[in-house]
N, C-alpha and C positions, 0 to 999 in steps of 0.2 A: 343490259343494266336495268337494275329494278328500280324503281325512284320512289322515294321515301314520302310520303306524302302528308305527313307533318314537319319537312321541313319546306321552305323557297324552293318549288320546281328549279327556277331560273339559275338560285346559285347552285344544285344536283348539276346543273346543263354545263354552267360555267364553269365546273369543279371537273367537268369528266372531260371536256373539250380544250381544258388547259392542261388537264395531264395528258389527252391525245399528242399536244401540241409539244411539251415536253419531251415525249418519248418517242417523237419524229412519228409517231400512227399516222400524224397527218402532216405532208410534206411543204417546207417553204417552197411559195406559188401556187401551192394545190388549193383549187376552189372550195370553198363551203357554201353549200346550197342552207338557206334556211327553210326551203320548202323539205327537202330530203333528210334537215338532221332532225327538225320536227316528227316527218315519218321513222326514222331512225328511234326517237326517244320517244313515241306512241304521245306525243302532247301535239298541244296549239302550236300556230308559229310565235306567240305573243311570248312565254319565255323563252323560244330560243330567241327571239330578236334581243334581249335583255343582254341573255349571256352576251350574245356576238357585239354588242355594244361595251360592254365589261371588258372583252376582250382585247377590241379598240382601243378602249382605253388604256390598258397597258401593253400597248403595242406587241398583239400578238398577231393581230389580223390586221388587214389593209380593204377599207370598203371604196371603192370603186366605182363613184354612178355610172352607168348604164353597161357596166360590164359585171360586176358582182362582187363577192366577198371573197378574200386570198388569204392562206395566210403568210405572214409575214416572213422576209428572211430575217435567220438571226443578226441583232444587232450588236456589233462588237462594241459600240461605245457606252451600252446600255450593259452589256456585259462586265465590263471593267465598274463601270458605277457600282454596280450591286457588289462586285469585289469588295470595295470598296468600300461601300456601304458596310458589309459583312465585318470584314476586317476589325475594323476599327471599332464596330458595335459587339463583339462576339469578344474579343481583347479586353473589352471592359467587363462584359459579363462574368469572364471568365476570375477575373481581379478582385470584382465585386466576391465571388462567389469567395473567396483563397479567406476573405479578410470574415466569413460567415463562421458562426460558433455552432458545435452539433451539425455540421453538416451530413447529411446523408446523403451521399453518392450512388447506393443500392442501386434505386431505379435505374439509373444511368450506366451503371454497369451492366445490368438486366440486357439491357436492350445494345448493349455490344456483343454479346453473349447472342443476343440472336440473329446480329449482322454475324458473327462469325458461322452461327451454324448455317444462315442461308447463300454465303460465303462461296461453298462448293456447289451447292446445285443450281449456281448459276443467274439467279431468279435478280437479274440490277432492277427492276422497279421496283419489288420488296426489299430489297438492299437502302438504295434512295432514300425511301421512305422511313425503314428505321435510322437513318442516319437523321432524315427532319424532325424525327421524334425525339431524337438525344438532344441536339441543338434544342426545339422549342423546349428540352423539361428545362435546362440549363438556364433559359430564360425564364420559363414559371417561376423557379426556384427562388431566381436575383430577385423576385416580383417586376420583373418586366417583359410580364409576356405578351402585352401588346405591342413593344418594338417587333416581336419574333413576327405576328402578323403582318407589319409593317413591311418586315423585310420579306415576306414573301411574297406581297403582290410585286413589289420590285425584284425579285431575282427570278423571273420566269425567264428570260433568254439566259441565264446565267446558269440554270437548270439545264436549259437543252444542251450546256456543253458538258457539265456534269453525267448527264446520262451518257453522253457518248464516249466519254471518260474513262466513267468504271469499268466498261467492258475489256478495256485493255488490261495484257497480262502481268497479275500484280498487283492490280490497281487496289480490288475490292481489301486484300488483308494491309495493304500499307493504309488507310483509310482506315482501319477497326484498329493497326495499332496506333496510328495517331492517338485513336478518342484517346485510347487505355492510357498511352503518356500524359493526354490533355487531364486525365480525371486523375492519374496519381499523383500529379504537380499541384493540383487543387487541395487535396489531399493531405498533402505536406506541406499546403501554404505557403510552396517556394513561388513567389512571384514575376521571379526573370524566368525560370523554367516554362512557369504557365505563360505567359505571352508569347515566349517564343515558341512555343509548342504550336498555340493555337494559330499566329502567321502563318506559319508554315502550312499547316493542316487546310486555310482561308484561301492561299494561294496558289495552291495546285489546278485548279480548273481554269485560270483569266493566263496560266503561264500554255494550257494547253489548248487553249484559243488560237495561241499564234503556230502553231503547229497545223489547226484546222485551216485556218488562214492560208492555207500555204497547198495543205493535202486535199480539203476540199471545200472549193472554192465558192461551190456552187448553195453553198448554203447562206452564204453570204451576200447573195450579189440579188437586192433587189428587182423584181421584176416592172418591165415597163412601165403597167396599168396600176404599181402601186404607189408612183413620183406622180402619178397625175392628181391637178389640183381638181376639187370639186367642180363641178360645170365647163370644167375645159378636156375632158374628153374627147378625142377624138379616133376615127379610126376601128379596126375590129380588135378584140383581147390576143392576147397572144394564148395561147397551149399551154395549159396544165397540167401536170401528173395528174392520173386518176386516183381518187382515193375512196373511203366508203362513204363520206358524206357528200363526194361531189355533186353530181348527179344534174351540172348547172349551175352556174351561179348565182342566178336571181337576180340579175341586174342591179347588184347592191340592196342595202336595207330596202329599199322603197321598191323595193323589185316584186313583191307580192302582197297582199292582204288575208286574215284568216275569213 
């Protein structure tokens, strides 16, 4: 990764290490070293302690004094939240948009048009992605595209099950026909059409949560060192999958200095 150096090193750092986290690159329990993702992204350890603190914050990682930095298993009740969230914020946009004069939908069909061509070659994290672009234009559009911000620091666990989603077969064209339904109900300014369109389209990944719940388990199931309270440590860490930032964990933030 090249890092752009007129923008915040720290958010480039937290930007790449939340989609690592996303698209399971890097596994719940597996350590993150901030000396080794420092060496990884050629900087200081001073932004990545930034990003791994951001991370924290929205419960991607679990910092662990005197064992290190993990990250996080997915949390299923943070995952339904952001449903949630989604739901009921995305419902409105959607409503806002139906009741808009001159609307132009163009851009937003563009960009289903190019989920469908990358549709076949497979590629779910450019899939993802243009799906996040449809949703936030949807929001530019309402003029609320700081909710769509909003709503993306909160659906980062709600992501990791979205990616593991799409891969199933099917998933990617029922997804690209949603939008198509969702934008020609806007369209036609049928009202009941669009919201129920758009439910539907909201709730497909918190329904297939429970299915992961069940198949795989282990994504779920917090590790030891990450229930421990600060200063009550004790004991050695348990075993991590290796990953490419491991390399150790640093004994938590306070685990090294630049």
């Amino acid at each position: 990764m090249i890092l752009n150096r007129r923008r915040s090193i720290a958010d480039q750092i937290y930007d790449e290490l939340r989609r690592m986290v996303v698209q399971l690159d890097l596994q719940p329990g597996q350590a993150l070293s901030e000396k080794t993702t420092a060496d990884f992204f050629k900087v200081s350890r001073t932004p990545v302690r930034e990003a791994i603190l951001r991370l924290a914050d929205h419960g991607l990682v679990t910092v662990a004094p005197q064992f290190g930095t993990f990250i996080a298993a997915i949390d299923p009740d943070e995952v339904r939240q952001a449903q949630f969230m989604r739901e009921h914020l995305e419902v409105a946009i959607a409503l806002r948009l139906c009741g808009m004069d001159n609307l132009d939908l163009s851009p937003a069909r563009n960009l289903v048009i190019q989920q469908n061509a990358v549709a076949s070659s497979g590629d779910f994290a450019r899939f993802t992605g243009l799906d996040d672009q449809m949703h936030a234009w949807l929001f530019d559009t309402a003029g609320m595209g700081r909710l769509w911000s909003a709503i993306h620091v909160k659906k980062a666990h709600l992501d990791r099950i979205r990616f593991l989603h799409v891969p199933e077969p099917g998933k990617i064209r029922q997804v690209a026909e949603q939008h198509v339904a969702i934008l020609d109900a806007i369209a036609a300014r049928d009202q009941a059409t669009t919201e129920a369109r758009m439910r539907e389209h909201t709730s497909g990944s918190v329904k297939y949560l429970e299915t992961l719940l069940v198949e795989r388990p282990e994504l779920f199931d917090a590790p030891r060192h990450s229930r421990a309270r600060p200063g009550a440590v004790e004991g050695s860490a348990p075993p991590s999958p290796p990953g490419p930032l491991s390399g150790g964990a640093d004994a938590g933030l306070d685990g090294g200095r630049d």
